[in-house]
N, C-alpha and C positions, 0 to 999 in steps of 0.2 A: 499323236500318241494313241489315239481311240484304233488304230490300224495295226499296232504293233503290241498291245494289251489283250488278253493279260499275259505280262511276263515272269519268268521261271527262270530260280536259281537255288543257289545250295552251297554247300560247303566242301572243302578239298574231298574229304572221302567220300561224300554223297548219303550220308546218312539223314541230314538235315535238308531238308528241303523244302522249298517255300511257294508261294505264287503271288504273284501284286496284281490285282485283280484291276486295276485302273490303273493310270498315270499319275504322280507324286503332285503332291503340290507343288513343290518346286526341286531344282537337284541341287546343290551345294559343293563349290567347289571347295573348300577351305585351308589356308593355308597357315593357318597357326602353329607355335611352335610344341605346343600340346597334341593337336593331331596329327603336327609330324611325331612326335615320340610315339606315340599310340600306334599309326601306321607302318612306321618305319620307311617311310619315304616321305615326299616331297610335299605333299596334302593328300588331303582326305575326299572321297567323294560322295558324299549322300545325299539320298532323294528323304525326302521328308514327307509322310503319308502316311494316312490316319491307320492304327493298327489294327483294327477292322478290317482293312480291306487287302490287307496281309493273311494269308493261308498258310497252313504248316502242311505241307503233305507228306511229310517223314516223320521222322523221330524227332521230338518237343527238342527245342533249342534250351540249352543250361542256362540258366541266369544269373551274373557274376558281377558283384557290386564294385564299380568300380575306379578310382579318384577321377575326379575332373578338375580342370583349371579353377574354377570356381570356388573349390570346394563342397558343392551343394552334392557329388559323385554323376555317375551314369550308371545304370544297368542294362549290362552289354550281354547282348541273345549269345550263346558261342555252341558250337556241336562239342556232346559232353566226348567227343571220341581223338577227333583230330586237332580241338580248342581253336576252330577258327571262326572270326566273330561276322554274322550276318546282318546283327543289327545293332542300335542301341534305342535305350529309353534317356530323357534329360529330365533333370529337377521341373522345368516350367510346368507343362505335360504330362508327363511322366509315363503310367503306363498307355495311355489314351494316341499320342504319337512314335511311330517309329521310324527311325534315320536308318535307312535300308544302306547296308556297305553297297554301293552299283558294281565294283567290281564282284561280286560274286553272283550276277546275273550271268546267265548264259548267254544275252546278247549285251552284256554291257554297253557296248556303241549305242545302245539306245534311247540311251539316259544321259547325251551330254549336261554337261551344266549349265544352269540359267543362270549363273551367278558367281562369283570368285568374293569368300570373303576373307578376312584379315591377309587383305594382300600386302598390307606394309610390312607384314615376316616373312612373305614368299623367300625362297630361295632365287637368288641371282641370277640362274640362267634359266630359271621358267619363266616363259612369256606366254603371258594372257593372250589370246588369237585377241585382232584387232575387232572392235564394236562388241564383245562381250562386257557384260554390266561387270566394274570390279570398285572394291568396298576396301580402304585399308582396317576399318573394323567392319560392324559391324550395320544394318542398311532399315530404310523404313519399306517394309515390306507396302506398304498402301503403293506404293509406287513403283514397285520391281514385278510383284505379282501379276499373274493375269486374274482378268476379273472372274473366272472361275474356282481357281485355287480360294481367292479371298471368301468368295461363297462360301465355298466347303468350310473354311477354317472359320467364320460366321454360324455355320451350324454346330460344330462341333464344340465351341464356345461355351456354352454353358455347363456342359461336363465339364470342360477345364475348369470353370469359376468352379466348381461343385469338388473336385478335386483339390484344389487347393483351397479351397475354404474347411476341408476337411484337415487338413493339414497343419492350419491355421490352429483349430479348435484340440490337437491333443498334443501341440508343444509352449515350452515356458522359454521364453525370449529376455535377456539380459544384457545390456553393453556395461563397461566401468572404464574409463578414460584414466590410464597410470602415467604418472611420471617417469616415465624410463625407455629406453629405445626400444622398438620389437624385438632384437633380437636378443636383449638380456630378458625379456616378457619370457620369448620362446624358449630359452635356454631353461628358464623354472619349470618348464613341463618336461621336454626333453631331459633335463638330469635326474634320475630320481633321487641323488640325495636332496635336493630342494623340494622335488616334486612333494617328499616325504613329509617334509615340512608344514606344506599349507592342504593339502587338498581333504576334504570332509570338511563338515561343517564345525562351527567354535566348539573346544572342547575334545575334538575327535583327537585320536592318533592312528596311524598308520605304521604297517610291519605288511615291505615289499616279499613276496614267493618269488616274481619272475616278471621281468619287464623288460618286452619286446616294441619298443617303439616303429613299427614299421609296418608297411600292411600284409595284414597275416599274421601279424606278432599278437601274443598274446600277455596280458598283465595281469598277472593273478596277485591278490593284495587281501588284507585282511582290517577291519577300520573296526577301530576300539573305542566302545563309547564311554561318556562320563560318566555312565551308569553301570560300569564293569562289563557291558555285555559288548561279547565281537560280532564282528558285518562280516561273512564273507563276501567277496566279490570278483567278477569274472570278466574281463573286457579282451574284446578283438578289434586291433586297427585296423580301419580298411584305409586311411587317407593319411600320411605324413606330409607335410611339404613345409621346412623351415624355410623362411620364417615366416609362412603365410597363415596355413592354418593345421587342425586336425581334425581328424572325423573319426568316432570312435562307435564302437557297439557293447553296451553292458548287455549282456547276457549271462549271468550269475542274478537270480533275484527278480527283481523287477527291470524288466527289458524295457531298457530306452536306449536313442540315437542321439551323442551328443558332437555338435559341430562347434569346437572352437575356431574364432578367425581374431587376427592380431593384423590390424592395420593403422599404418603409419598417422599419425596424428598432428604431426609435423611438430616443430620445437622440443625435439626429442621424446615427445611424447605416444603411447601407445594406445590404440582404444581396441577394446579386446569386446569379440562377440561371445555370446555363449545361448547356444539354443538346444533345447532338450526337447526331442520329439517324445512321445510314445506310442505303443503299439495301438491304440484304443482312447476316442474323447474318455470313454469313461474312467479309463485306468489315469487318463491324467487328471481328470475333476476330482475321483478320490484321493489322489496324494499332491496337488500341485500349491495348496497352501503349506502344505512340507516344503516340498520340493525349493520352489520360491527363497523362502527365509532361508533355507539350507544352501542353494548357490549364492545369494548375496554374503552370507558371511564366509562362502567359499572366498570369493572375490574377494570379501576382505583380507582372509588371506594369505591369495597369490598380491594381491598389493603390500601387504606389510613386510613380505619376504623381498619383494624384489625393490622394494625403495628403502629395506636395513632398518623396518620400525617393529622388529621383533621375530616372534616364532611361532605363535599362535594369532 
């Protein structure tokens, strides 16, 4: 690697342009059925490498929020010209590592893969060359790595904790365990005449403008308190995926990121997450004993609606 670094690439038109000033930690070959949707073929190829040592020598790459398997999303670099994507950011990391696409290296060959992961969704007629590492999920890096990658990602370490300790400190975290299968859970959000039903906190009512469940859609809504006074408010989906989860963005108001998730609980039961980030520790410290008591009696309820123990 240190003989073929640093390498240079870019996007279809050439506007975007980049340089990897070293060798990745490691390259990934991956074969899920997520980053085939994403790619539009067979898997995905990314080097993974701290985004420091990524160079833009064009025009700034667009940064476009956007669903992941997960739910947690990506934000994926894209040229604002030709939309094609050079990199992504993940939840873990976030903006601190970048998953460089290899194909958009000018020597791509450069960059085979050290690894093949969720090979159990490969498609059929890809074959792993023989003695490469493959993983039907996902791998304990202490042992795949070389012991320089681990350095690196050793030093980088602490930004990460610092990152997500940041992360930690301006969101309010909720689960509630309903009796009823996810998909009539999911169904309550996805329909708005229920949707109408429960959501705001006890007391509220709601009166829909425009609801767009899908990402890009927009939900414009108005929430009428007990005290005669109306809420507007303004939300953009960026993440659908029944019956797993949603990821949504208020932007009307007080801007927070909320990620609902609905998973199986087994004995027909549903346990639904609910996390509300915001933009600022401090914008969450001043309203999150609001906040708090207001999603719990939300959750009250999306439960009273979807188990038929009323309307408020």
């Amino acid at each position: 690697m240190a003989d073929t670094c640093p390498l240079e690439g870019g996007c279809a038109c050439g506007r975007v342009r980049y340089r990897l000033q070293t060798g990745p930690l490691v390259v990934h070959c991956c074969h899920c059925h997520w980053c085939q949707r994403e790619s539009g073929a067979a898997f995905a190829l990314n080097a993974m490498i701290e985004s420091e040592r990524v160079v833009v020598t064009g025009v700034q790459p667009e940064i476009v929020d956007t669903p992941s398997a997960s739910g947690e999303g990506q934000q994926v670099a894209r040229c604002p010209q030709c939309r094609v994507a050079v990199w992504s950011h993940y939840a873990s990391a976030g903006p601190l590592i970048s998953f460089v696409r290899v194909g958009t290296l000018d020597q791509p060959a450069q960059l085979p893969p050290d690894v093949h992961i969720f090979s159990a969704s490969r498609q059929p007629w890809v074959v792993v060359p023989e003695g490469e590492p493959a993983f039907p999920e996902y791998y304990d890096r202490e042992r795949v790595w070389p012991a320089a990658s681990l350095e690196r990602r050793n030093a980088l370490l602490p930004a990460i904790e610092a990152y997500q300790s940041d992360l930690q400190r301006r969101q309010v975290v909720h689960t509630r365990e309903i009796d009823a299968p996810r998909a009539r859970v999911f169904a309550a959000f996805a329909d708005p005449a229920q949707l109408a039903r429960w959501w705001g906190p006890a007391g509220f009512s709601s009166t829909f403008d425009r609801f767009e469940p899908w990402p890009g859609g927009r939900w414009i809504f108005t929430l009428h308190g007990p005290d005669g006074r109306d809420y507007a408010n303004e939300v953009v989906f960026i993440d659908v995926t029944a019956p797993d989860h949603v990821r949504l963005q208020h932007i009307g108001g007080h801007w927070f990121e909320l990620l609902i998730t609905f998973t199986d609980a087994g004995a027909g039961r549903t346990r639904v997450g609910w996390r509300q980030r915001f933009d600022s520790t401090e914008h969450c410290r001043r309203i999150a004993s609001f906040v708090q008591e207001a999603n719990e009696q939300n959750l009250d309820r999306l439960q009273a609606v979807v188990c038929g123990a009323g309307q408020n």
